[in-house]
N, C-alpha and C positions, 0 to 999 in steps of 0.2 A: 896398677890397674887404672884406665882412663873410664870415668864413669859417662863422658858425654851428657853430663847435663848439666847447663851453662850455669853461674853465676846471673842471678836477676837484675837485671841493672834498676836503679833506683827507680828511677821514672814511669816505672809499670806501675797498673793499679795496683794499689794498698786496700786492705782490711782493717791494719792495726798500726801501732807504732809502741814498742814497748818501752817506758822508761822506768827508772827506778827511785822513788822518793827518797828525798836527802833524810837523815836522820840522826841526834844530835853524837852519835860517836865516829858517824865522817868526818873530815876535814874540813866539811861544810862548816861547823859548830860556830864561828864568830860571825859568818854573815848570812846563819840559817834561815831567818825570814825572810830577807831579801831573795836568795837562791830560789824557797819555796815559792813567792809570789811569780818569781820566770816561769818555775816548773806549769801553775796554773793559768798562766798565759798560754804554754805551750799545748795545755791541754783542750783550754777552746780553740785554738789556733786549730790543731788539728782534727779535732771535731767538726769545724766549720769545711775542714777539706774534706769530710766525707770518710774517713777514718775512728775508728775506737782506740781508746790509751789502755792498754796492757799493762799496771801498774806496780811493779814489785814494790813489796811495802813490809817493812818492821811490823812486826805483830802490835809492840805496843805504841804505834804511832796510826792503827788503822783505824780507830774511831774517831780520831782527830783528823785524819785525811777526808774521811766521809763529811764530815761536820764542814768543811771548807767545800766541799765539791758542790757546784750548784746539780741540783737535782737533775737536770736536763742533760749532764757530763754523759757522753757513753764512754765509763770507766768501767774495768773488769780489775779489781783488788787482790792480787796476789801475795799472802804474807811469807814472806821469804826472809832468811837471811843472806846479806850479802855484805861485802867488806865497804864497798863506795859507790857511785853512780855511773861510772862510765860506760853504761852501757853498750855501747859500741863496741867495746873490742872485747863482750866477753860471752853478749846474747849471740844467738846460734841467726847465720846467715842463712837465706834463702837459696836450692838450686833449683831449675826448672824438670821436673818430674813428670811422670806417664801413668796415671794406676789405668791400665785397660783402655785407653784409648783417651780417656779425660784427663788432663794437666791438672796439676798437684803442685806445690809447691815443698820441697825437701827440705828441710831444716840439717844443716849440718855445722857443725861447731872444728876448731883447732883449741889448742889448750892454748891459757891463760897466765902467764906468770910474773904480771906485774910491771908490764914494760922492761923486762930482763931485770929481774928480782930488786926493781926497785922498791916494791913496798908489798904486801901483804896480800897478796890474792886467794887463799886458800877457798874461801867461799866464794869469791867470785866462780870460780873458775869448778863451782857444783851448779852454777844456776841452772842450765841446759838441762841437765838429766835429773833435779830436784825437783823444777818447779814448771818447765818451759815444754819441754820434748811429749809431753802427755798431752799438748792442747793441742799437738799437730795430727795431721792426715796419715803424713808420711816416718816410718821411724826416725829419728837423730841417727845422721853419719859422723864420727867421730873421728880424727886424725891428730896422731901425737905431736906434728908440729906444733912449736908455737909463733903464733902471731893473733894479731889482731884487725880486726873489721876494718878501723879507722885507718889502716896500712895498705887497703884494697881497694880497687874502682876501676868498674868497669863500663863497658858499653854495651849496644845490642850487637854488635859483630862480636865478642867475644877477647875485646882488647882488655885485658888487663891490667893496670899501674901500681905500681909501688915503686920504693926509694931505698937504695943501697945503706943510707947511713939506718935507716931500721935492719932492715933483714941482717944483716952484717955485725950486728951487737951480738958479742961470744956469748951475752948470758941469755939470748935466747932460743939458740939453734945449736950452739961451739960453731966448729970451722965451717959451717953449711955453705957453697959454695953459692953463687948469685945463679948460676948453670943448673944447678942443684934443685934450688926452688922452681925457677921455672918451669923443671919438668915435673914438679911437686905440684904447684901450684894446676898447669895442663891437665893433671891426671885429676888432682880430685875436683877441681871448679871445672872443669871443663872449657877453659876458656882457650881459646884460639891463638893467643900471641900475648908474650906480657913484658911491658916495656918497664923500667927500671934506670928513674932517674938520680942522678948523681949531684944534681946543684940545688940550693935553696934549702934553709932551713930559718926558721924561726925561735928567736932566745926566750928560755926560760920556757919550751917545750919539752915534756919530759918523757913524750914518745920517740925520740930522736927520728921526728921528720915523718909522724904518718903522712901520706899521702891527701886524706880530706882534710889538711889545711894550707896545702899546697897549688895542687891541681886537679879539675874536676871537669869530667866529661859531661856536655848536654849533648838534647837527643836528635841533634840536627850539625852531625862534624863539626863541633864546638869544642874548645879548652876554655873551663874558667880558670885564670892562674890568680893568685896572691901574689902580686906584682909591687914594686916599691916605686914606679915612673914618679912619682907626686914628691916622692925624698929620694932626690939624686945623693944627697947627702950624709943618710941616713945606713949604717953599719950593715943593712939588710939588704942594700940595694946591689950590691954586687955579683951575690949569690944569687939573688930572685931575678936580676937581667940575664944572667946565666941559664936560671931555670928555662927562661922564655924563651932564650936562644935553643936549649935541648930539645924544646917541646916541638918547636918551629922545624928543627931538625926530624925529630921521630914521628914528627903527622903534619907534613909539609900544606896538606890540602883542610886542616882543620884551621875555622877563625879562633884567634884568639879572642877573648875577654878577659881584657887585666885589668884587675880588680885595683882600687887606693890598699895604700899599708896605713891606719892609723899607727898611732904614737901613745901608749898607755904604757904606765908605771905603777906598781903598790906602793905602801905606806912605807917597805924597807928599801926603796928608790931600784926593784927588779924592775927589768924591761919584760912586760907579759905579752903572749904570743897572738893577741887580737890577730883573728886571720877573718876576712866575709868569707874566705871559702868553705867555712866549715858547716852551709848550709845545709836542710834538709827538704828534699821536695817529697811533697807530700798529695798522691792524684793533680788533680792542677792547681795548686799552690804550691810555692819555694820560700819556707819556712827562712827566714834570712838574719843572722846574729847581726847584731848592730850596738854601737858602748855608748852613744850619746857623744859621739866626735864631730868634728866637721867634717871628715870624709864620707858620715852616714850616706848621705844624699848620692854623693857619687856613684857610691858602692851598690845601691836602690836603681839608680837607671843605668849603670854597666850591668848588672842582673836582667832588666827586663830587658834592655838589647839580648841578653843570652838567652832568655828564657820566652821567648813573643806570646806563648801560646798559656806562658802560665800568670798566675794572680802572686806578685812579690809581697810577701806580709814579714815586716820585719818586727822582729822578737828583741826587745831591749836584753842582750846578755852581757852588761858590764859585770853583774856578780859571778856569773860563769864563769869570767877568765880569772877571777882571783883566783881560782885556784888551778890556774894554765891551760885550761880548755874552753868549747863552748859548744853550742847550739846540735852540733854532728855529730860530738862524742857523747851526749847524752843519750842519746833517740838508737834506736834501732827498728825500721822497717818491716813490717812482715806483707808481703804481697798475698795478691789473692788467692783462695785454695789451696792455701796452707793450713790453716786452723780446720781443727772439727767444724760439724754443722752446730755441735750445740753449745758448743766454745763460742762459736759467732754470735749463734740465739743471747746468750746471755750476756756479750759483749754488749750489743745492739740496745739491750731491753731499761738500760740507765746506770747508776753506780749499785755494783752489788759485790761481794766476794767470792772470788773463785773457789768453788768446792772440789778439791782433789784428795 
């Protein structure tokens, strides 16, 4: 069934941004203050865009989150359980909706299984229909596929992106064929073409190659890529000059924006997969992960060439990537006219807890 209603692309107005607070039996646990003081950056950050935080929160971590949040936070506190933070690839995306003539915003979800049963998602993978699918307009659409948020990007025409080395892992689909998904992906996002690249990956990623740390459309026939030009030398560069070439190929008339690759390692000498692309725009600001590198700066004015119209606010997330992500795969979106009115009301009115 093609439901004809498109995938929102990021860059439309927002209401909210959901993330989900670290808590000490994630993997967070060795550098939990650090993480959490990112998280409450991100939560003025995106306050200041004009946006409310959607909070998932441990029960007995909510009066200590309260105790931190300055009063002025428009935070909505949802106690949930869930397995880890990624909220990206596990909160329910937005599609563009009709109730009677007025736009609505759909929430609909794919199932969740751990980046192909790499680790534990059983609760993750209840948030949508536990704690999330009640605060919207529209019911949750549900689809047995699995993937993930952080594997998807689109645009306003209806272009599509993801990456072969995801879709293509047996322990997430078995033999699902790349042909397969497309018309999967067509029918339920509604999206008009979905292009499916095959080069570039970053080590010590353990989505094998979502797309939001790869390549990312702006709202003016743009590619931002995660580009290595800066280390010709450098293990990554071959793959990511690759990408560019595919990209250059598949949207001949889009500019590029190639991004710097930093150079970051843990304490066990891993190569961690710092990408700037894993931004998140948020109304007109682009929310922009940054590790305290020397490429920071680069990466800041290759952004605002991409982005002219928006305010670049960079989010120091070196504790993010310890544990191989950053900035995109925490956040998850919810555009306008998706939430109830009185979901909104008490989003708006300061830090309070969601009563469901």
């Amino acid at each position: 069934m093609n439901y004809n209603r498109p995938l929102i692309p990021e860059w439309e107005s927002l209401d909210a941004v959901i993330l989900a607070w670290p808590h000490p039996e994630t993997d967070w646990a060795p550098w939990l203050e650090e993480v959490r003081s990112v998280y409450l950056e991100l939560v003025t950050a995106i306050n200041a865009a004009q946006a409310g935080v959607i909070m998932l929160c441990a029960q007995q971590d909510v009066a200590d989150l309260q105790a931190r949040l300055p009063k002025s936070s428009n935070v909505l506190i949802v106690p949930a359980e869930y397995n880890d933070t990624w909220v990206r690839d596990y909160a329910f995306l937005t599609c563009r909706g009709d109730d009677h003539g007025k736009p609505t915003g759909e929430p609909v979800e794919f199932q969740f299984n751990g980046w192909g049963k790499k680790f534990d998602a059983t609760l993750d993978n209840q948030v949508n229909r536990r704690y999330l699918a009640g605060m919207c307009n529209a019911p949750l659409r549900s689809n047995p596929l699995i993937a993930e948020g952080g594997a998807l990007e689109i645009d306003q025409h209806g272009q599509l992106l993801s990456t072969a080395q995801c879709l293509l892992n047996p322990k997430r689909n078995g033999n699902l064929s790349l042909d397969e998904y497309e018309q999967e992906f067509c029918a339920f996002l509604g999206c008009e073409s979905v292009t499916i690249f095959h080069q570039g990956h970053l080590e010590g990623d353990d989505t094998d190659g979502h797309i939001d740390t790869l390549v990312r459309f702006t709202p003016d026939h743009g590619l931002v890529i995660q580009a290595a030009d800066n280390r010709p030398d450098d293990s990554h560069f071959a793959g990511l000059n690759a990408l560019c070439i595919e990209c250059q190929n598949a949207f001949p008339e889009h500019q590029q924006y190639r991004l710097p690759l930093p150079c970051i390692h843990n304490q066990e000498g891993e190569r961690l997969p710092a990408s700037y692309a894993n931004f998140l725009i948020c109304n007109r600001a682009v929310l922009l992960p940054v590790y305290q590198q020397p490429e920071d700066g680069e990466a800041i004015a290759v952004m605002q060439r991409a982005f002219p119209h928006h305010s670049i606010v960079p989010i120091n997330c070196a504790p993010l990537v310890q544990q191989f992500g950053s900035l995109h795969c925490v956040s998850m979106q919810v555009p306008q006219y998706t939430l109830r009115a009185e979901v909104l009301a008490q989003l708006n009115q300061g830090v309070s807890i969601y009563d469901f």
